[in-house]
N, C-alpha and C positions, 0 to 999 in steps of 0.2 A: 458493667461488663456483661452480665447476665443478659438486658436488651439487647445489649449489639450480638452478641453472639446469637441468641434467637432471632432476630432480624438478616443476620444474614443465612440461617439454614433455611428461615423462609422463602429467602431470594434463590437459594439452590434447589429446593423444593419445587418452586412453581417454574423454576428454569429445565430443572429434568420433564415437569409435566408439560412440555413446547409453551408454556405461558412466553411470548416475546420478554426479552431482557428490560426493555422499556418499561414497560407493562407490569414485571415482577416490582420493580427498585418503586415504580410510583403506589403500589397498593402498600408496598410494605410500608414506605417510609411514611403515608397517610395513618397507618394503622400504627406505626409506633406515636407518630405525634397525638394520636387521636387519644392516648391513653396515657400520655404525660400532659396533654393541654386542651383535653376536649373535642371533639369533632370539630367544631366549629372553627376553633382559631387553623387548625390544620388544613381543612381546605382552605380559608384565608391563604394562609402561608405556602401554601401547595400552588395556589393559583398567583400570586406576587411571582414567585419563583419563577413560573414556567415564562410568565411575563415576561421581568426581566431577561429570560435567556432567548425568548423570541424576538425582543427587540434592543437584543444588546448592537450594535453598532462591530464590538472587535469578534464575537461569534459570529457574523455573515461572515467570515475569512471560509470555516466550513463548506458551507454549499457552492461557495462561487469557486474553491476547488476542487470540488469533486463533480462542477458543471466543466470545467475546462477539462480534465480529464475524460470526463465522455465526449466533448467535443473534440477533441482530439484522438479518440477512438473511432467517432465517427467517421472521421476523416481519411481514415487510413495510414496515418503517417504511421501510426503503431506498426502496421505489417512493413512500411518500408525501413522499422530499425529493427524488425525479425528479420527481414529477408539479408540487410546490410551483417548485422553479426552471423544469421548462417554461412551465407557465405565465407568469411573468415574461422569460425568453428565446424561446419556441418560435416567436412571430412574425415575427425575423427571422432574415435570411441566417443559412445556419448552425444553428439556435435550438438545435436538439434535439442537436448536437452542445456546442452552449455550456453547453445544461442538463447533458448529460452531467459533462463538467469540473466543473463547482459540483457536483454530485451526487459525484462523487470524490472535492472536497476537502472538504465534508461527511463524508461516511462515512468517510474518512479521518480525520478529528477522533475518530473513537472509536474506530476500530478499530485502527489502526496497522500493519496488513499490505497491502501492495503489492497482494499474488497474491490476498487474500480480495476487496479493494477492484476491482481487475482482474474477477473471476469474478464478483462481486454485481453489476457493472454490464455485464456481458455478456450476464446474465439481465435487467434489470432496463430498461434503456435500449437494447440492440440491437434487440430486436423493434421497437419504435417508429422508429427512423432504418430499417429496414427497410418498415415500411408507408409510410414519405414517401418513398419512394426514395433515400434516402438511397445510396452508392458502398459498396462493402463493404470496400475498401479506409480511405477515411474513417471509417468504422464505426469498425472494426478499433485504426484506428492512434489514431482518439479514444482508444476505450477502455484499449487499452495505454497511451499519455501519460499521461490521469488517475490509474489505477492509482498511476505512481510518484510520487504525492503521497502514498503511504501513507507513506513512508522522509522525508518532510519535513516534512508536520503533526502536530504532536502530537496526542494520546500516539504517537510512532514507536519500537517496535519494535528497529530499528535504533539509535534512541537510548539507551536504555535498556539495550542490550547493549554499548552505547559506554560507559554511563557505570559500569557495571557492573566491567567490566575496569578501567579506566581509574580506578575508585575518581572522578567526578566527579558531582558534584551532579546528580541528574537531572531533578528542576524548572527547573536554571538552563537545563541542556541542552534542555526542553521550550519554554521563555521564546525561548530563540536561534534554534531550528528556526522560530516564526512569521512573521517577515518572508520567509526565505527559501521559504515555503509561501505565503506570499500573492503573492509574485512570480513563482513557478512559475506558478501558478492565470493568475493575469495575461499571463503570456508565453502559455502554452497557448490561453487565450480571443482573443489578438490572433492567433494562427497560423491558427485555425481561423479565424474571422472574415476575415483574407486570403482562404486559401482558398477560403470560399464566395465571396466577390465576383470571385477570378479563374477559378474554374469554379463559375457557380452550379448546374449541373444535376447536382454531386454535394451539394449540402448546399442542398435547397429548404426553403422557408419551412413552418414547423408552422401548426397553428389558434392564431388568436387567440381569447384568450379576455377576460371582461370585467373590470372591476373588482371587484366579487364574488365571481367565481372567484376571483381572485390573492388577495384576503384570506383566504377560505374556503380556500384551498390550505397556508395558513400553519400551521393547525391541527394539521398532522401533521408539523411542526419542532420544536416545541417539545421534546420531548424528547433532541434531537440537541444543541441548544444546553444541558440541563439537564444533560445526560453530561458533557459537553465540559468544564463549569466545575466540576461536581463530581471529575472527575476530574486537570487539571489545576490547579485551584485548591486539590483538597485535596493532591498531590504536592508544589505550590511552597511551601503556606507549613506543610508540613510534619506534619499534622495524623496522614497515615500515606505508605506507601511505596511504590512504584510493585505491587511483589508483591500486598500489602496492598489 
């Protein structure tokens, strides 16, 4: 108990000194094994490890989604599911912060990374909460809140490296994550919406737009919804594999 507990204020220690989080967990965990089994055997063991996790086969799941995700930043569709939920939100209190949220839990539907999710909508939605005067603080703390619906809608990332270890279904795991993403989504949309009504001069009203608009907005969702079922619908009923 005594190890672990000093092995982990090491990790907080060299994590307060900007030591990368990486960087902290690998000296420490070297320096504990180093002094239960020698240096020697520890970087053995240190280096087996990294091995296997550089050529585990179900860990590519990682990179090859958080590659589609910026491929799909790149692309722009991201601004056409800001532009499709402002439009429906951006008139009131709030709006553009509300589109934000729904814009989060969108692109979170395909991409399944927090930090990618977080970073496309800081491109993608801050300029605009910016031009309405939006608070920078509100800005901010929207866009980081959304973000962590990457780690609770499916396909999540985090899931799949849960279900991985853990040897657990990962369709069922993607099935279980959905309420718990729509409720986030929900709590997030009602916080902000507070907020504008108790300070509205940080979250003023966007342009409205018409009936036209909002349908003609729609146009550039569809692919988001066509991701989303192709790829979770073909992980649950099994067709191929989260990697796959």
């Amino acid at each position: 108990m005594i190890v672990g507990f000093s092995a982990l204020f090491a990790v907080l220690l060299l994590t307060f000194l900007r030591v990368p989080l990486a960087f902290s967990l690998l000296a420490v965990s070297i320096l504990a094994l180093s002094i239960d089994m020698g240096l020697q055997t520890a970087l053995t063991m240190t280096s087996m490890t990294i091995e296997e996790a550089v050529f585990s086969y179900e860990l590519a799941v990682v990179p090859l989604f958080i590659l589609m995700g910026n491929i799909l930043s790149r692309s722009g569709i991201s601004a056409d599911l800001f532009r499709a939920a402002n439009a429906y939100f951006g008139h009131i209190k709030g709006g553009l912060a509300l589109s934000t949220i729904v814009t989060c839990a969108g692109f979170s539907a395909v991409c399944g990374s927090s930090l990618a999710t977080a970073a496309t909508m800081s491109k993608v939605a801050y300029p605009s909460m910016k031009k309405y005067g939006y608070s920078d603080s509100l800005s901010a703390a929207t866009i980081a809140a959304g973000g962590t619906l990457g780690i609770l809608i499916p396909p999540s990332i985090i899931l799949m490296i849960y279900g991985i270890l853990t040897q657990t279904n990962i369709g069922h795991l993607f099935i279980a994550g959905v309420i718990p993403g729509i409720l986030g989504l929900l709590l997030y949309m009602g916080a902000v919406y507070i907020v504008a009504i108790i300070r509205p001069g940080n979250a003023p009203r966007g342009a409205t737009t018409s009936r036209h608009e909002k349908i003609a907005s729609l146009k550039g969702v569809w692919p988001f919804f066509l991701l989303f079922l192709l790829i979770i619908g073909g992980i649950y009923v099994k067709i191929f594999t989260a990697t796959e």
